[in-house]
N, C-alpha and C positions, 0 to 999 in steps of 0.2 A: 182722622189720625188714630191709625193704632194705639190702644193701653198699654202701656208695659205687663210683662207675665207676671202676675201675681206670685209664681212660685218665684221667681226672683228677688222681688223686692221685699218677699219674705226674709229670704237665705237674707239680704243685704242687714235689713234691720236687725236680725237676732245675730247677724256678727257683729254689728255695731254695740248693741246690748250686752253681748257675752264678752267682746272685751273693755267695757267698760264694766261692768264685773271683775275680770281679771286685773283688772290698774285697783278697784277698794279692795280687794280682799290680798292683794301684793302687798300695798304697802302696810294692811294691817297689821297683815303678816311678820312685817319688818319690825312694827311695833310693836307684838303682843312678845315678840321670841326675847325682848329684852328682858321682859317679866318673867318667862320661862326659864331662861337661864340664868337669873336668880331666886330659881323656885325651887320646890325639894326635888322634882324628879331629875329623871336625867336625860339624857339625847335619845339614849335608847326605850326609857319609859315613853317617853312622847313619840317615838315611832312607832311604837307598838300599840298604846292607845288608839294612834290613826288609824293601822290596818284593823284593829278589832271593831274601830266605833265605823270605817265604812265598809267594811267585810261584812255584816251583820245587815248593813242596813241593803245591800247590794243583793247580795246572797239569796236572797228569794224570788229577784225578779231577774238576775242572771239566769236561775235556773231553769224557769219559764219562760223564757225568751233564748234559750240555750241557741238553736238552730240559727238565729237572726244576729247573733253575739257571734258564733262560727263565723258565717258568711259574713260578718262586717271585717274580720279580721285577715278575711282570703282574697273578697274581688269588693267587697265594698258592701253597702246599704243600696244603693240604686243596680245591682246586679239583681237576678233570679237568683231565690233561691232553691237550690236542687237538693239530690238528696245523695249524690257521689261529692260531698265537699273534703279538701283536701285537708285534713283534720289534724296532719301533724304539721302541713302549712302554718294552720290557725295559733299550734302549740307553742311553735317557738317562736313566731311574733309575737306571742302576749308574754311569753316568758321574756324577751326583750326588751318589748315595752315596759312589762312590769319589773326589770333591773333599773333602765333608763330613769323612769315616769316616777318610781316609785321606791324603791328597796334602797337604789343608790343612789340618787337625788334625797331622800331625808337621813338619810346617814350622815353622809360628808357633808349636808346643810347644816343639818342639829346640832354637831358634833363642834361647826366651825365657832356655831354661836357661845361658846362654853369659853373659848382660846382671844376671840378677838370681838370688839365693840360692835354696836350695830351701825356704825356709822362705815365701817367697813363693809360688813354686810350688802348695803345699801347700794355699797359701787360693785361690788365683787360679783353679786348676785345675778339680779335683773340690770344692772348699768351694762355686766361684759357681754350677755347673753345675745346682743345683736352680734357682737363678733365670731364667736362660737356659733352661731345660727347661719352665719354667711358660710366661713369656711365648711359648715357640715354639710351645708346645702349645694355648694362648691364640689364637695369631695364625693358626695351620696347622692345629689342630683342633677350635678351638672348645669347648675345654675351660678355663671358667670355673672358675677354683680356689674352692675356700669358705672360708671365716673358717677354720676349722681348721686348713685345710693352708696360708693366711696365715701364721696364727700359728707352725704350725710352721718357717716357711719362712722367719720372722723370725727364730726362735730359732737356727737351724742356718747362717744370715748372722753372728750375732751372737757365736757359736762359735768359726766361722771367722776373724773379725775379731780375739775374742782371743786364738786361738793365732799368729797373724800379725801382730798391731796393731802391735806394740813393734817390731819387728824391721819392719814398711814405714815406721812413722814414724822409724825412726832411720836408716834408707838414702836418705831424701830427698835429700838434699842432693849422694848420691855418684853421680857420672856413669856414665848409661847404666843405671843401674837402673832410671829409670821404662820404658825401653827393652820388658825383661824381663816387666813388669808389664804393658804393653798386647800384651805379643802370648801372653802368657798368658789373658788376658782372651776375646782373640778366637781361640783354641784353645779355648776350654771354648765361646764360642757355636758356632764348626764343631759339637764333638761334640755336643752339644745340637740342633742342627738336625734331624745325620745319626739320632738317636735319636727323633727326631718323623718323621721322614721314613719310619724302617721299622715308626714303629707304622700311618702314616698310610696306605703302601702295602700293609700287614701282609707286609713280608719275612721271610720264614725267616731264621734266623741263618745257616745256613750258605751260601742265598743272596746276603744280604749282605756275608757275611765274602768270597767267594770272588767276589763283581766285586770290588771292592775290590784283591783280591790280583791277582789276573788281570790288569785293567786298568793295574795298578802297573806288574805286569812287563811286558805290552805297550807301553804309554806312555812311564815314566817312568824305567825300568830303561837303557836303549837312550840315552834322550834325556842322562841324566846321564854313560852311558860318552862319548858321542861328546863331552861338555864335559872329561870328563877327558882322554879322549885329547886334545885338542886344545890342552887348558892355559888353558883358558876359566875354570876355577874353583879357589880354594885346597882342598886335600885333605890329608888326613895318611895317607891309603890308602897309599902308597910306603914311610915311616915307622911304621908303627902295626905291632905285635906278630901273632903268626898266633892266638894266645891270644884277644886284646883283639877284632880281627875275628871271632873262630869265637864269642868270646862275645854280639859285640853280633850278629851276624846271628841267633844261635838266642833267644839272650832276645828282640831286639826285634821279629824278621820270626816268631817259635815261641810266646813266651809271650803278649807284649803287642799281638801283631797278630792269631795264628789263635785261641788260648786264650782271652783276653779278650776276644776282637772278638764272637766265638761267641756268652762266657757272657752276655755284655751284651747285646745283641738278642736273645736268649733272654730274659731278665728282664725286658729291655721289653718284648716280644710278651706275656707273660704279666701281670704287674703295670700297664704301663703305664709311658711318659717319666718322667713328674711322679714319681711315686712310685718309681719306678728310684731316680731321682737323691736321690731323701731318702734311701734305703740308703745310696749310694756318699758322701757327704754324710761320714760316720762317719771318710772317711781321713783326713783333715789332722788330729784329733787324735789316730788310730792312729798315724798317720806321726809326729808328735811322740814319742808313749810309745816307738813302737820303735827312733828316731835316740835312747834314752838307751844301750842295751846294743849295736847295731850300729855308731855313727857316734862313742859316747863324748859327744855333748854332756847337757847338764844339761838338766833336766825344770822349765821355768819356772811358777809360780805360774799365770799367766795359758795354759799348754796345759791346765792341769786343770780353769779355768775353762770352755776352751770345749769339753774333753770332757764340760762336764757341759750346757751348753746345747744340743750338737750330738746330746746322747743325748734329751735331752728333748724338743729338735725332731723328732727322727726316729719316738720315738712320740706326739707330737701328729697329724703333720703325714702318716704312713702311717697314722691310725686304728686303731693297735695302743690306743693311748688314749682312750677318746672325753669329751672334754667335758662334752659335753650328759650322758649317764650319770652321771657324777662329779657335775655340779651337781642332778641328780636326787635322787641317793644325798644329797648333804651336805643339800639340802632337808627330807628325811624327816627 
């Protein structure tokens, strides 16, 4: 009997690795931003930190690798590469990507954390982003979902809903919290796009990962110092600790930007948007279990509820489960 190809069961294991990567550095995520947003900076210092701390660190092997970064963002990583590549092609997917991936995904993410709880966060974010991934994928590639990954898609909603239900319908009332809640919303459709976009262009990860960075620190690195210097915008950069700065730039511009950005379109190249996001789907009631022994709060009835529908979404809705099988078997 034939071995399996080894270049296979490569690709399989480093998706399986890269999003299991992307589930600890999500939910940490979830928990470091609670500290952030009651830290000195602000939404916009911590965006800026990101792009400068992976701008820098990117920037000299983007450049070196310029030709292979081109051609991953035109016909892929497993094309030739030639030397008529279409260049303004390359331009305005990364400039897309890097809107998507990066500029408007940590804006309206940062931003939301400042207006509304993380336990909001928790559903709005990675809980809706199966949704948002279907219909993008729906819309930009023509991938019609089937009953099953409906159904899962239902249950892993419904998860989410009641690890977060109690806690959105009790903050109604308090201002500036729906605030929170819609620009959470419209941070998970960004990352949702930018995840159809590199399946639909087949970007390499580290082509994506590194416009995105590139572009940061060319555009928007620059554009925010001259707002500082000028006194154009509130900062807490003056006031904020060399601690609290060295942290957020290596966690947000090192972990959550080049790490995660990587393991993620690694997982979607492989798996696929749709089915990514049923993985990632898992955090908001991770991030519950782990805010009991990090953060001290209590483990509510209703997070254990939706870890249990979020688990069972996730194997409907990836066909780790199938169905049709099950009603075959219970037939016999």
């Amino acid at each position: 009997m034939a071995a399996p190809a080894p270049s296979k069961m490569s690709a399989a294991t480093t998706a399986r690795l890269s999003a299991l990567a992307v589930l600890v550095i999500w939910i940490s995520f979830i928990l470091v931003a609670r500290g952030s947003a009651r830290g000195t900076l602000t939404a916009l210092d911590i965006t800026w930190l990101r792009f400068v701390f992976s701008g820098l660190v990117v920037l000299p092997f983007a450049w070196h690798f310029r030709r292979a970064l081109i051609a991953g963002l035109t016909v892929g990583f497993d094309a030739d590469i030639g030397s008529d590549l279409p260049r303004g092609v390359a331009l305005r997917r990364a400039l897309a990507l890097a809107y998507f991936g990066g500029l408007g995904y940590c804006l309206f993410a940062y931003h939301g954390f400042f207006h509304a709880p993380v336990a909001h966060a928790a559903v709005l974010l990675p809980g809706s982003l199966p949704l948002w991934s279907t219909l993008a994928a729906w819309l930009l590639l023509a991938e019609r979902p089937t009953r099953q990954r409906w159904l899962g898609l239902v249950l892993i909603l419904a998860g989410g809903a009641a690890v977060g239900g109690s806690g959105l319908a009790g903050a109604l009332g308090e201002a500036g919290t729906w605030r929170g809640d819609v620009l959470f919303v419209v941070a998970s459709m960004h990352w949702a796009v930018y995840g159809v976009l590199c399946r639909r262009w087949k970007v390499g990860a580290l082509a994506a990962t590194a416009a995105i960075a590139v572009l940061a620190l060319v555009l928007v690195v620059p554009a925010y110092g001259l707002a500082l210097w000028a006194g154009a915008v509130p900062s807490g950069l003056a006031r904020a600790s060399a601690s609290e700065i060295t942290f957020q730039a290596v966690y947000q511009g090192g972990l959550a930007m080049l790490v995660a950005g990587v393991a993620f379109t690694r997982v979607v190249t492989h798996y696929g948007p749709v089915r990514t996001t049923m993985f990632t789907a898992i955090v908001p009631p991770l991030a519950a279990l782990a805010a009991v022994p990090v953060l001290g709060e209590p483990l509510a009835p209703a997070a254990l509820l939706g870890l249990a529908c979020v688990t069972a979404g996730l194997l409907v809705g990836s066909g780790i489960v199938d169905l049709r099988r099950l009603a075959v078997r219970a037939a016999r």
